[in-house]
Every structure is written in C-alpha cells, then in structure tokens.
N, C-alpha and C positions, 0 to 999 in steps of 0.2 A: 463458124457457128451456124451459120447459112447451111452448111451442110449438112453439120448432123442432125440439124429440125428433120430438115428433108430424108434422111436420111428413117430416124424415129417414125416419120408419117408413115412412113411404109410399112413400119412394125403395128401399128394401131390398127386393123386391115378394118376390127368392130364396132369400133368409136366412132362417130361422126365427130373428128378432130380435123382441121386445117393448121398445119404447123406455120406462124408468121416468119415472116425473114426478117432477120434482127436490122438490117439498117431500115425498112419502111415503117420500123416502130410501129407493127399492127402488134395487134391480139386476138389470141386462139379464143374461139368459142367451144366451149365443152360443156354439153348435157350430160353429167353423170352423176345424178344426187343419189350421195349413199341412204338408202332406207336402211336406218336402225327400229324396224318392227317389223314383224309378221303378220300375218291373217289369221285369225283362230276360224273354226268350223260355222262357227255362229254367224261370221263378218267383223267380229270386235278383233282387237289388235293386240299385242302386249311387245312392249319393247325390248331391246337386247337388254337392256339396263335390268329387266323386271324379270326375264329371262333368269339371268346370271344369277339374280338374289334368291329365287325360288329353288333352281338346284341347289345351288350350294347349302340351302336354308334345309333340304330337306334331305339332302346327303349328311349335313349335319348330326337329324334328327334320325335316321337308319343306319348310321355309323356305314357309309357305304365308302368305298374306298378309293374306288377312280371310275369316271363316270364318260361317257362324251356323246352326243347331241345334235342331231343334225333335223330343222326343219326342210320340207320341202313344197313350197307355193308355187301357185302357175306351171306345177309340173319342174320348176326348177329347184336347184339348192339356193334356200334362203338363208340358213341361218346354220353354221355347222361350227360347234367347240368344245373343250374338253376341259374337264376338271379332276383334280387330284392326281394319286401320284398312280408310277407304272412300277416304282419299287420302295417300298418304304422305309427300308432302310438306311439308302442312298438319297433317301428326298427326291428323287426325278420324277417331275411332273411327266404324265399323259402329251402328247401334242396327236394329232390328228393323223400324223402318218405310223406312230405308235403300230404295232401288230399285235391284234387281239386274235384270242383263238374264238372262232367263230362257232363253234358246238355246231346246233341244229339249223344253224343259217346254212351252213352247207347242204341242205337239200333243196331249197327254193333255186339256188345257184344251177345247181345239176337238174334240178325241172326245168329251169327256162333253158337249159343246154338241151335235152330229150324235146321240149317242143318243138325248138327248130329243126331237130332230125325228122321230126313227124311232120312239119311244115313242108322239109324236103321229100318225105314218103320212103323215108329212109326204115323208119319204124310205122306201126298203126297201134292206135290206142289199148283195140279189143282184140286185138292178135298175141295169142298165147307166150308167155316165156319160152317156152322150150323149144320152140317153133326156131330161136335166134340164137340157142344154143346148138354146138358142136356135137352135145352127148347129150343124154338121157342128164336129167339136174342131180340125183341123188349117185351117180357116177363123181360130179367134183369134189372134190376136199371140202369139207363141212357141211354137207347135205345128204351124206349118206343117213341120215335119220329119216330120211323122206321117204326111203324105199318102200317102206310098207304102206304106207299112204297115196294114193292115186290122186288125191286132190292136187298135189303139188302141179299138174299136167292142166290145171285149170285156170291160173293167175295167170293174167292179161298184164299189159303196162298200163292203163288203167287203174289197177287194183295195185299197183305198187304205188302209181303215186297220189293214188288217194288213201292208203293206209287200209286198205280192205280183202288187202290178202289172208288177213287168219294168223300171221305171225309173229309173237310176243315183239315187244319192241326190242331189244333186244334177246338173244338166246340164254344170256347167264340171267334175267331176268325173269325166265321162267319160273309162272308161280310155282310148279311142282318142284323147284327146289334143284332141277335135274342139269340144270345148264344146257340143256337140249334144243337145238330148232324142231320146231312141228307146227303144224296146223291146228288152232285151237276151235276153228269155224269152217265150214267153204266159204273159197274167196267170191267176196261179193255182198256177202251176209251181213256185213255191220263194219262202221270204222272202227280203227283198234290203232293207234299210233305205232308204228313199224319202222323203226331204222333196219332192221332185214330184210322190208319192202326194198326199199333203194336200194340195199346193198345188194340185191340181185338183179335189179334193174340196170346197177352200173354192169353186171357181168356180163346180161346181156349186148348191153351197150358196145361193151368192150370188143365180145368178139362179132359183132356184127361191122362195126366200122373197123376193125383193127388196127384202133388207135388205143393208148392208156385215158384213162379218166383226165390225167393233168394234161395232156399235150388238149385235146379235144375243148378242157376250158378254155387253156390258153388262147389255142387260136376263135375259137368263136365267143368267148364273155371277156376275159380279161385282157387281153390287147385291143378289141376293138371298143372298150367302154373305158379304157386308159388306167387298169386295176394295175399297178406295175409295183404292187406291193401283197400281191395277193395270189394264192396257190394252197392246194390238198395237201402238198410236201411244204415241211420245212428248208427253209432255202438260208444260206448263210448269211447273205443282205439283208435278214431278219437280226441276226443278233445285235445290232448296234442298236435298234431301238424296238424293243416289244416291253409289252406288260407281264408281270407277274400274276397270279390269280389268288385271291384272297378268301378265305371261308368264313363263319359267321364271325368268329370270334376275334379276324383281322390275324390271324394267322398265317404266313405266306404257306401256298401247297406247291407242291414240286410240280416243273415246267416239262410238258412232254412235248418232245420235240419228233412229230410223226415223221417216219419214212411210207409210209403206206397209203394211199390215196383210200378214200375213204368217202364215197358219196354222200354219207346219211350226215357225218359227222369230224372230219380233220382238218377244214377250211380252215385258214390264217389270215386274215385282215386285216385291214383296217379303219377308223373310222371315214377317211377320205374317201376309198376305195370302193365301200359297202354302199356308201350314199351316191358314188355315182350307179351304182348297180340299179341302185332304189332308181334313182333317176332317167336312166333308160328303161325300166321296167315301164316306167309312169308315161314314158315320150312312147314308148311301141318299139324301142329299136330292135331290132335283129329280129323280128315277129312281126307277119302279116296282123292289121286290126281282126281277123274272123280268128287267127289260132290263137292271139293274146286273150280277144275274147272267152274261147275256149277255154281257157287255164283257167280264168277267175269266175268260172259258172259253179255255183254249185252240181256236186256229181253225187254228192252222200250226204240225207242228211244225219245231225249230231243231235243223240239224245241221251248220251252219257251227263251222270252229273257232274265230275271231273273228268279231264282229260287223261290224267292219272292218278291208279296206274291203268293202263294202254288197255287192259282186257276186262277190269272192270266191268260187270255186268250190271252196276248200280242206276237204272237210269229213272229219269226226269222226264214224262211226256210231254211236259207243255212246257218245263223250264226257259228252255229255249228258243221255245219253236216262234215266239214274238217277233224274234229277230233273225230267223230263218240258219239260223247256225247252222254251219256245213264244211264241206271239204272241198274243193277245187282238186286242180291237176297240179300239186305241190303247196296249194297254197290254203290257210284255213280263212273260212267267207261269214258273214254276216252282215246285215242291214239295219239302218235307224235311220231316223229324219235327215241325217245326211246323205242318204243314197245308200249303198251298196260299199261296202270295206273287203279287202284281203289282207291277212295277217301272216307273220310266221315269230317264231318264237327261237331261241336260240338259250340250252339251260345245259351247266356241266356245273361240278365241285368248281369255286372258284372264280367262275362264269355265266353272265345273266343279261341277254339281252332281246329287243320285243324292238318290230318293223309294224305299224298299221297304216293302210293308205285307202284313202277316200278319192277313184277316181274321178266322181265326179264335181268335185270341191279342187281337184287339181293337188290336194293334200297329203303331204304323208309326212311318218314321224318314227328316226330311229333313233333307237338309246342300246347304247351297250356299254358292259360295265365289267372289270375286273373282280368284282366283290360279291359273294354270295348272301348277303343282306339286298341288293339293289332289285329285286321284287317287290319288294316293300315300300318302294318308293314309286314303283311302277303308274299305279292305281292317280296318286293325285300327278304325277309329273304328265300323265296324258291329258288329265281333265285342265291343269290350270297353264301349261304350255298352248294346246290344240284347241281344246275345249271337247275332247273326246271325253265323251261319259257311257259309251254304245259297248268299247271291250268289255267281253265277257271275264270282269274279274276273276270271280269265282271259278268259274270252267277252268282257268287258268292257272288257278290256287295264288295268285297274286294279293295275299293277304297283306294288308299295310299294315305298317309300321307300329302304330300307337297302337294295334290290336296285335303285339307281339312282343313277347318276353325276349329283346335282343340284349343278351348280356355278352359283349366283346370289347375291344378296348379300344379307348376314346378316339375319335376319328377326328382331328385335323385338317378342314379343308381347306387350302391355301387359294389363292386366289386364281383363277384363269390365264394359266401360261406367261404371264404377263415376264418374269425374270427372267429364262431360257428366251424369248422373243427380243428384250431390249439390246442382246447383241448384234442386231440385227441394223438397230438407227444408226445414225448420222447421215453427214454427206457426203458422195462420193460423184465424182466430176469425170468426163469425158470431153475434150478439148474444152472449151468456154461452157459447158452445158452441164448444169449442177439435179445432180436427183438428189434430195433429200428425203430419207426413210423417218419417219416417228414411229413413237407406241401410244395408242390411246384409246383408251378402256379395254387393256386388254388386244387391240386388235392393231397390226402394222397397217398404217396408210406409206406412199408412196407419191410425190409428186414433183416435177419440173421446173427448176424455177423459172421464173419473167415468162408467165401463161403457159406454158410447153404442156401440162398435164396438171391437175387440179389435185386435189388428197384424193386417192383413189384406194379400194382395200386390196393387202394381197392375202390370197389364202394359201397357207403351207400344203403342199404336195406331198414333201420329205425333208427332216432336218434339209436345212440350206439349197431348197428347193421351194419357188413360193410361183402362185399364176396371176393374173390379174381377170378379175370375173367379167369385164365387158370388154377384152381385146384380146385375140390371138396372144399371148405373152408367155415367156416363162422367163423369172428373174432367178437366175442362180449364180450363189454366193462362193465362191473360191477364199480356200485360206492359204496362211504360213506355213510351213514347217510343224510352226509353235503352236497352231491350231489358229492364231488372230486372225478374222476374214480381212483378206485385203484387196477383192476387189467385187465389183456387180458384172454379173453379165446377160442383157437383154437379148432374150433371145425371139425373134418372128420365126415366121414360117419360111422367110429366106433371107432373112437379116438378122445378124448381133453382132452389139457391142459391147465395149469395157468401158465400165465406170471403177475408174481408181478412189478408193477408199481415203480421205485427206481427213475427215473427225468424225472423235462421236457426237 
C-alpha cells in the first residue's frame, strides 16, 4: 500500500498532495475546494445549480433541442456541460466530446492559423492575394468570373479576413439571383460578411506553405491545444458519437458528412475541444501578445443595421457606433463598461452557435447548439449566465423567444448527462488502494480512500475518457467484450495504473 501512495504522488505532478505511508498513520493535506459558481461580468456570481436551471428553463421555453455550455474565468475553463439530446430518436444525450458541426466557427480557427504564419512573415497583412498565387486568380476553377474585373488583383489578406473584399458571402448567395462570384464594391470599401473571403484566403495559404488546410491545423491549433476531436474533414472516430441538427420545427435534417476542407465553414467539433480553443485564445498561446493584439483591433468599422444579408446597404450611422462595433482580423469587436469584447458567431440549417470574450474581465462564453430555435435563447442565456447585456442583439438578428411565433414540437429536456455518466461509479481497487468514483448533480467526482485524494471533479474528454482539472491525469475506463467497464486506468505523464472494477 506504501507503494502505490508513492507511486500515485508522482501522478499528482499539480496538487500540492503529500501521499502518507499507511503504517505512520499520517494524513494527506489536500487544498482542492471545488467552486461550484462562476463570476458574472459585474463581480456577482451564479452557481452551477442556478446555471443548470436557467438553461434547461429556457431551452424549455425555445423548444431548443441540445444545447452545451462552457464558461471561461481567470482565462480558464470554469464551468463546461451539455444538455439534451444529440439524437432524438434514440434519446442519447449530448456529452461534451459529442461532435458538433461548427458552421462559421471554422473561420476564427483558420484566422488564428493565418496569424501565426504572419507572426512567422510567412504572409503580410496588406500584400496582395495574387502576389501568393501560382497563376493569375481568375485562371482557377471557380473564379473564371473575375476576369473581366481587375479589382480581383486588389484584395489583401487583410480584406479577406475582415470581410471587405467586395464578395457576397457566399456565390449562390448572389442577390442577382446568378450564382456567380464578383466583386460587388472595391475591396476595402465597406464590411460585407464573406465566406469567399476565407475561402481564398485558404487558397492562398495552401499554395504558399504547400501544405492542405487540414494538416496546417493539425499541426499548429489542434494537436498543440489537445483538440483530438476536431478537423475540416470528417473523420470515422466521429461517428460513434456526433450530434444530429434539428430545424425549427424539431425535425431532424440530414448529416453532411464533408470530405473537403473548407476554411469559412466544414469544422467538426466539439464542445470540449472548441472551449479549449477559446482558452488558448484567451491565455496568448501560439501568438506573440503584439499579433494577438493585432487580431482583436478593430480594422473596419460596422454600420450595417443587420449583419444579414452580407451586402445589405441598409445602414445605421450612429446604431452602433456607442459601442464602436467593428471587425478585427477574423474576429467581430465591440466595447461596453466591461472593456473591450471579440465575438464569432457559428449559423447553418440545424446549427447555432455564439463565442464572446471579455479580455479584460478574463471572461468568455460559448454556447453551441444542435437546434435551429437556440438563437432565441441566445439574448437572455448571455445576460443571466455572464451578465453580458453589451452583444449586439439585433445586429445579430438574435430575436428571443417570447418575441417569436415558434411553433414545433414539444421539447423535452432531460436532465444533465446524469444517466450515460452513472456507468461510470463505483469502486474499483489497485492492491489495498480503493478510488471510489460517484455522481453528483450531474457531475462525476473521483477520490482515494483513507486521505489518498479528496472528491475531486473529472471532466469527459471522450465517452470513457475523463481528465482531472488540478493534476496532470487522464482516467480511462476499459471495458468487456460485453461493453461492462472493467477496469480504471490512471494515467501521468510517466506513470499508470489499474484500478480493477469490484462494485457499483
């Protein structure tokens, strides 16, 4: 027993744990009180408890169908869970490694990829596209529409990722009805929200480093930020657990499963993965502080009075201008009595989700959701989770609920993972040394019995994969044959062991 204390101390590398030796009948001292509350923007608090009742209360009330939630304080993940289900037929709850398709999240990802090439001088802001192309642009496959047009020779990487190239946001999107890309402005002229931005921005990209979009994330965002659930391609280690997308009516809509990397828009995610993304954004990682800075400055400002549609000439002079509404390098910016915010938004049939973070509150706040009602819920889940009241609703078209004729069918919110998790408990023993796993409110603790480790929480990674938030750890669950998990296996940085499975 002496051993594998000793043995565990070495796993703990982040705790300030001393493991005792079981014949001098001491005991570990362990500081790890779990805070169940957050910090709203104000300084007030609301607990996990009050949390959990307000979604669920207002997913309720927008018939919204799977939802999931991650706060982030002090710049870390505080507070990250999911509700409802990812198929409704089948009843399977959401869990956190779930694979949401990420819409328009995928451009914030591929901007903070293009800054660090500009960090490296790999690219320049105000240096032309075509400058990085091979051939003339209206030479490749789908840009032969350009040729008559000379502005095309004018857009910078700049103006792609601020949306001020001039070109509809998408090309079938075209108000003329034409399906056509063209330049509706010179670039430069005004924001105009642009998925054809990026997706020439990736072209560039591509043949300048001559790497593909997917390896290029791979190795620079999602291996080094531990997204190991997350890719532009559909990957087969998705299909065991991804969500369904649902439209207003609670309809399921059919699952596209992309082959084709797609900057603007074919990210696959998940809520685990997304929130550590948020959370190196928020820490500086992989970005010098002067180019992160650079991203989140405004570069354009907005005086549209909706964001859509993209070319809208309807503007608002002073609508916004309070809060200095604007466009960053990937990212959308605005300001209130909490400092300074960047935004990104994430909207498809069946999918709806919304990231805002308040660098200097150390705060941010993502929600993504399976259900094409969960805009609806948008409006009050930032004010009464965060205390954010500064998002530009309306810019957003983020119309609530109670101001909206949703007629679809009755939505069911089950409670918070809590039954898919209780497979989870009992206790499971390694020589004389007992972990006992529980579930409570929803959330697995984990502790050691006779002092070894106190209730500690684990957060799911991936079904039967879970981490422990104050120590190097990863606790994964091995099953039967028959699917019964039958053992634990702690894993450190250069230690694991087995814990055999004896009850639940």
């Amino acid at each position: 027993m002496t051993k594998i204390f000793a043995i565990l101390a070495s796993l703990f590398l982040m705790v300030p744990t001393v493991f005792a030796q079981h014949k001098q009948n001491t005991k570990v001292v362990v500081v790890s009180p779990s805070v169940k509350q957050i910090t709203r923007l104000n300084g007030s608090v609301i607990s996990f408890l009050e949390i959990d009742q307000t979604i669920q209360n207002l997913m309720q009330a927008g018939h919204v169908t799977g939802l999931g939630l991650t706060v982030i304080n002090d710049n870390k993940i505080a507070f990250i869970k999911t509700y409802g289900y990812k198929n409704t037929v089948s009843k399977e709850l959401i869990d956190t490694a779930t694979v949401f398709y990420g819409a328009s999240f995928s451009k914030v990802v591929f901007a903070y990829l293009v800054m660090q090439l500009i960090q490296e001088g790999k690219l320049e802001l105000d240096k032309t596209i075509w400058s990085y192309l091979n051939k003339p642009l209206p030479l490749y496959n789908g840009y032969n529409n350009l040729a008559d047009d000379d502005r095309w020779k004018l857009i910078t990487v700049r103006h792609c990722l601020t949306h001020t190239t001039g070109f509809p946001n998408w090309r079938w999107l075209n108000p003329k009805g034409n399906k056509k890309l063209e330049l509706f402005f010179t670039p430069g002229e005004r924001f105009a929200y642009s998925g054809e931005g990026l997706v020439l921005l990736q072209l560039a990209v591509e043949e300048t480093t001559g790497k593909s979009l997917e390896q290029l994330a791979q190795e620079r965002i999602f291996k080094p930020f531990g997204m190991t659930r997350t890719s532009y391609l559909w990957q087969t280690a998705f299909e065991s657990n991804y969500a369904k997308g649902y439209d207003e009516k609670g309809d399921e809509l059919e699952k596209r499963k992309r082959t084709v990397a797609n900057a603007a828009g074919s990210l696959e995610t998940t809520l685990a993965d997304y929130s550590r993304f948020i959370q190196a954004v928020m820490q500086g990682k992989g970005l010098d502080e002067k180019t992160k800075q650079e991203m989140i400055t405004p570069q354009v400002a907005i005086r549209s009075k909706h964001q859509f549609p993209s070319l809208n000439t309807d503007t608002l002079e002073d609508t916004y201008k309070n809060i200095d509404l604007s466009y960053g390098l990937g990212w959308g910016y605005f300001k209130c009595a909490y400092g300074p915010a960047f935004f990104k938004e994430g909207h498809d049939d069946g999918w709806e989700h919304y990231n805002v973070s308040f660098p200097d509150k150390k705060t941010s706040i993502i929600i993504m959701s399976n259900s094409s009602n969960a805009e609806s819920i948008f409006k009050e889940t930032l004010e009464k989770i965060i205390g954010d009241d500064c998002t530009p609703y309306e810019w957003e078209n983020y119309i609530p609920y109670n101001s909206l004729n949703i007629v679809s069918k009755p939505v069911e919110i089950p409670k918070p993972a809590a039954e898919p998790l209780s497979q989870y408990v009992g206790t499971y023993i390694a020589d004389t040394v007992k972990a006992i796993i529980s579930l409570e409110n929803g959330q697995l603790q984990i502790e050691l019995e006779k002092g070894g480790m106190p209730k500690t929480e684990m957060h799911m990674e991936r079904p039967d994969l879970f981490s422990l938030k104050l120590a190097a750890i990863e606790l994964q669950f091995e099953r039967t044959d028959k699917g019964q998990i039958e053992k634990l296996v702690m894993k450190g940085t250069k230690e694991q062991h087995e814990f055999k499975k004896i009850e639940q």
